[in-house]
C-alpha positions, -999 to 999 in steps of 0.1 A, spaced: 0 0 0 29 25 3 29 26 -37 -8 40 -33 3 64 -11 32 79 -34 4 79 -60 -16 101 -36 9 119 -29 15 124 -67 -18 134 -69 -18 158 -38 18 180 -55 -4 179 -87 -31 200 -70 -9 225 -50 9 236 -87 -13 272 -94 -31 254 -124 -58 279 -120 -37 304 -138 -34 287 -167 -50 289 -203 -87 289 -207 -80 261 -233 -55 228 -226 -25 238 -241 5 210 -244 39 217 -225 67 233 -250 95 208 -248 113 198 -282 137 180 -260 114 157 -242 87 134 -250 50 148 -236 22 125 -248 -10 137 -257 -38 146 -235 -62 125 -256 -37 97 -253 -32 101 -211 -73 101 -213 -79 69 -237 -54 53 -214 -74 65 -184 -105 51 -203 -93 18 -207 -76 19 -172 -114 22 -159 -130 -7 -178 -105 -30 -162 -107 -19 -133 -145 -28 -139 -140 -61 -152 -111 -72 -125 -141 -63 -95 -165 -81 -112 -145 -113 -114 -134 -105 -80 -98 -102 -86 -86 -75 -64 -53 -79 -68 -59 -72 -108 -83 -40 -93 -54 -32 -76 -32 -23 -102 -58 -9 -122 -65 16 -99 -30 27 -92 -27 27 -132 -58 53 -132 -45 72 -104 -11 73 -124 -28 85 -159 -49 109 -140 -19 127 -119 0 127 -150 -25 144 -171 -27 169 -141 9 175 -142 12 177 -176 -12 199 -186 -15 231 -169 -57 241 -184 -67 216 -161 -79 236 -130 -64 222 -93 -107 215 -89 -109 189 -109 -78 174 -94 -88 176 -59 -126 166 -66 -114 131 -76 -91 121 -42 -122 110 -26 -140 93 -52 -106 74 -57 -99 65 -18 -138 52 -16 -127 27 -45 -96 18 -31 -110 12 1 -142 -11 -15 -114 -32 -29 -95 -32 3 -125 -44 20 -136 -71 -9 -168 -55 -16 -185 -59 -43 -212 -39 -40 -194 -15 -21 -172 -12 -53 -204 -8 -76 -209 26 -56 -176 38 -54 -168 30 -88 -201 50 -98 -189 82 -80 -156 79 -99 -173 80 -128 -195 108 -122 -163 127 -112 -151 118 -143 -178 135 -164 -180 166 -144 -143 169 -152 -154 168 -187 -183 189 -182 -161 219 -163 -141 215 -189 -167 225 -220 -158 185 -232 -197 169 -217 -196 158 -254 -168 128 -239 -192 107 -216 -183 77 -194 -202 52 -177 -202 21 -159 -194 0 -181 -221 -24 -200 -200 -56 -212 -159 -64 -221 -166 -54 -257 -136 -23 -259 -151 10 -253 -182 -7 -232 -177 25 -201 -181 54 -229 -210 70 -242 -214 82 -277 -247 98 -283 -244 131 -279 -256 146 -249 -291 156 -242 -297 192 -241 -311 208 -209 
């Protein structure tokens, strides 16, 4: 558990950096003399990270949930880090969606998980939302066929 807690920790130094005065609009770091993927490539990562993190508590194997989880929270802190549009909100909002699943698989609960992993995923969409992209949808997802946890009708207009 000491990994989680550098990943927390990750995740905790990624809020504190003053993203809030940043661009309006994501705008990729400026270094020709490192490698910096893509946002869209941190979040389909992130995407697939959640459906198997799904899948792995469904079939019960934590130690598979596990990984996935610290793999999310990885992806997530990166993009954070990365990319400076991404306001220290959105960041922060997600620390206690991510403990409650951590701690559902902790505690070998399935049904514990099913909520957890449900508030995750609403966090997930009001990132998207905050950040004028409610047009990129998640949801539980509905089978193993890839992409099964997004959405692609567009959204319904209030």
């Amino acid at each position: 558990m000491k990994w989680r807690g550098v990943v927390m920790a990750v995740l905790l130094l990624a809020a504190s950096i003053p993203l809030a005065m940043a661009q309006s609009d994501l705008k990729r770091p400026s270094s020709s003399d490192q490698y910096v993927p893509r946002l869209g490539d941190i979040m389909s990562a992130a995407l697939s990270q959640h459906q198997k993190l799904w899948l792995a508590a469904k079939a019960q194997n934590w130690e598979l949930a596990t990984y996935e989880l610290g793999q999310l929270e990885s992806s997530l802190a990166e993009a954070a880090m990365q990319y400076s549009g991404i306001p220290v909100s959105n960041v922060t909002t997600l620390k206690d969606p991510l403990q409650s699943v951590s701690d559902a698989i902790a505690a070998r609960d399935g049904r514990k998980f099913a909520k957890a992993y449900g508030y995750l995923t609403e966090g997930c969409n009001s990132c998207h939302t905050s950040m004028n992209r409610s047009f990129i949808a998640i949801r539980v997802p509905t089978g193993q066929q890839p992409f099964a946890n997004q959405l692609f009708s567009p959204p319904r207009k209030p």
